[in-house]
C-alpha positions as CSV (number, residue, x, y, z in Angstrom):
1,X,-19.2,97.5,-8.7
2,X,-16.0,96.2,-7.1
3,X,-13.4,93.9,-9.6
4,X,-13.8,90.1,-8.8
5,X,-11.1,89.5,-7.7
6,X,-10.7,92.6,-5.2
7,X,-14.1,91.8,-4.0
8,X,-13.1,88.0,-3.6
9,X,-10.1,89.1,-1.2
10,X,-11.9,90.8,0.8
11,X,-14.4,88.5,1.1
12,X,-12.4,85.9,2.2
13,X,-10.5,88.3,4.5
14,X,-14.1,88.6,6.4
15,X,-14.5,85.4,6.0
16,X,-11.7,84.4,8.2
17,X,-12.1,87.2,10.7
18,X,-15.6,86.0,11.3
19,X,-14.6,82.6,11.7
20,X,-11.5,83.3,14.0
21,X,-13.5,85.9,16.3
22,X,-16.0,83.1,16.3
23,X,-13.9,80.3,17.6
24,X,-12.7,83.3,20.6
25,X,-16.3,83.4,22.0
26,X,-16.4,79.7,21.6
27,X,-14.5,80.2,24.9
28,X,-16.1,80.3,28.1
29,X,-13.2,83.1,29.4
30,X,-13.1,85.1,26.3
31,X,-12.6,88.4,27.0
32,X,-14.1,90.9,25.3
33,X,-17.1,89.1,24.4
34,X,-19.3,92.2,23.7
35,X,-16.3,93.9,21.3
36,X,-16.2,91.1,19.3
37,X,-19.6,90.1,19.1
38,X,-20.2,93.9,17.7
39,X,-17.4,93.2,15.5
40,X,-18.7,90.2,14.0
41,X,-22.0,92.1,13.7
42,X,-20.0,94.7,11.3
43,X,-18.3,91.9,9.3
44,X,-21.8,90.4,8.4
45,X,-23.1,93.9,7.3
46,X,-20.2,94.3,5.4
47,X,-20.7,91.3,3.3
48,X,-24.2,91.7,2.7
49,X,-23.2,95.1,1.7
50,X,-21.1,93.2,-1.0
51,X,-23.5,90.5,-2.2
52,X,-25.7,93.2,-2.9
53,X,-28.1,91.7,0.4
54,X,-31.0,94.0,2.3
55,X,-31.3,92.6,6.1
56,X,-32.9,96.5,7.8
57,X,-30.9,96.6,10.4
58,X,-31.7,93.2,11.9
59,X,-28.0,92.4,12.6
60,X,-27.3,94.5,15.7
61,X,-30.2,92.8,17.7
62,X,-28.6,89.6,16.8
63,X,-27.0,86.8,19.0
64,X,-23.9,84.9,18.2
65,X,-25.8,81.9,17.3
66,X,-28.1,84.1,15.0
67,X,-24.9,85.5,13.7
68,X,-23.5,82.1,12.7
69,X,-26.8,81.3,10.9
70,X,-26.8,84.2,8.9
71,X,-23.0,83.7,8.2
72,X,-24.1,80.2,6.6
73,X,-27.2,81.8,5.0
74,X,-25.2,84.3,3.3
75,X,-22.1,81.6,2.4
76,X,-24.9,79.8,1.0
77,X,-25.9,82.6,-1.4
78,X,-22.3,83.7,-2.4
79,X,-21.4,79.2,-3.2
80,X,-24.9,79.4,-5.3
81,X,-23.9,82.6,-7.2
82,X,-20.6,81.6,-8.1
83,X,-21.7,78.5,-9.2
84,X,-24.1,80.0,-11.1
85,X,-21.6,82.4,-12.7
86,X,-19.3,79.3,-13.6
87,X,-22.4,77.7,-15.1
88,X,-22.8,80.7,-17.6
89,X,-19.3,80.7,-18.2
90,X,-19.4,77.1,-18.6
91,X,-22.6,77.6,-21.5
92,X,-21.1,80.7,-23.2
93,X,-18.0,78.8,-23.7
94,X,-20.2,75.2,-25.7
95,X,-22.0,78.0,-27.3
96,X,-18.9,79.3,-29.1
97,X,-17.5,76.3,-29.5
98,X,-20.8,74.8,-31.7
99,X,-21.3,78.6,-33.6
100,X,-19.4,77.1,-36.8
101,X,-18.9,73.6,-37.9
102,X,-19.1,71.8,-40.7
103,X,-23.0,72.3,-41.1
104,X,-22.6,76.2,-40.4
105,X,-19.0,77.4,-41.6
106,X,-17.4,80.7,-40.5
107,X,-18.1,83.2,-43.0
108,X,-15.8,84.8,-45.3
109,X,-16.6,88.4,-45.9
């Protein structure tokens, strides 16, 4: 497993290719169009080799409409998990803050 914060770099490095590659093809006289739909293809498969996400092989048969889909789809997963892992944090944090008290003091040993 890949450190956070490496893995959140190059997440958002992807990120931004996929989103600038997209706004190319946006273009009616892009150039290129088939390079950089494969591209955006790899980008995709890269970050659902990151998040840990199975899609066999579906990507390369994919449009660039599909594409964007799946690009929400899998920003959608990646917003829930770290919300979820902030969450935990989040509980784990109240938890050790109500271990002791007055009604449950640390121990001495």
């Amino acid at each position: 497993m890949r450190p956070t914060r490496i893995r959140d770099k190059e997440m958002n490095e992807l990120i931004n290719e996929f989103n600038d590659l997209n706004a190319e093809l946006a273009f009616p006289n892009c150039l290129n169009r088939e390079e950089k739909l494969s591209r955006m293809r790899e980008i995709l498969k890269q970050i659902c080799e990151i998040q840990n996400f199975t899609i066999d092989n579906i990507i390369d048969s994919m449009e660039r409409q599909e594409l964007i889909e799946l690009n929400g789809t899998l920003n959608r997963i990646q917003g829930q998990q770290n919300r979820d892992e902030i969450n935990e944090l989040a509980r784990n944090a109240q938890i050790d803050n109500n271990r002791y008290g007055p009604e449950n003091p640390y121990p001495n040993n």
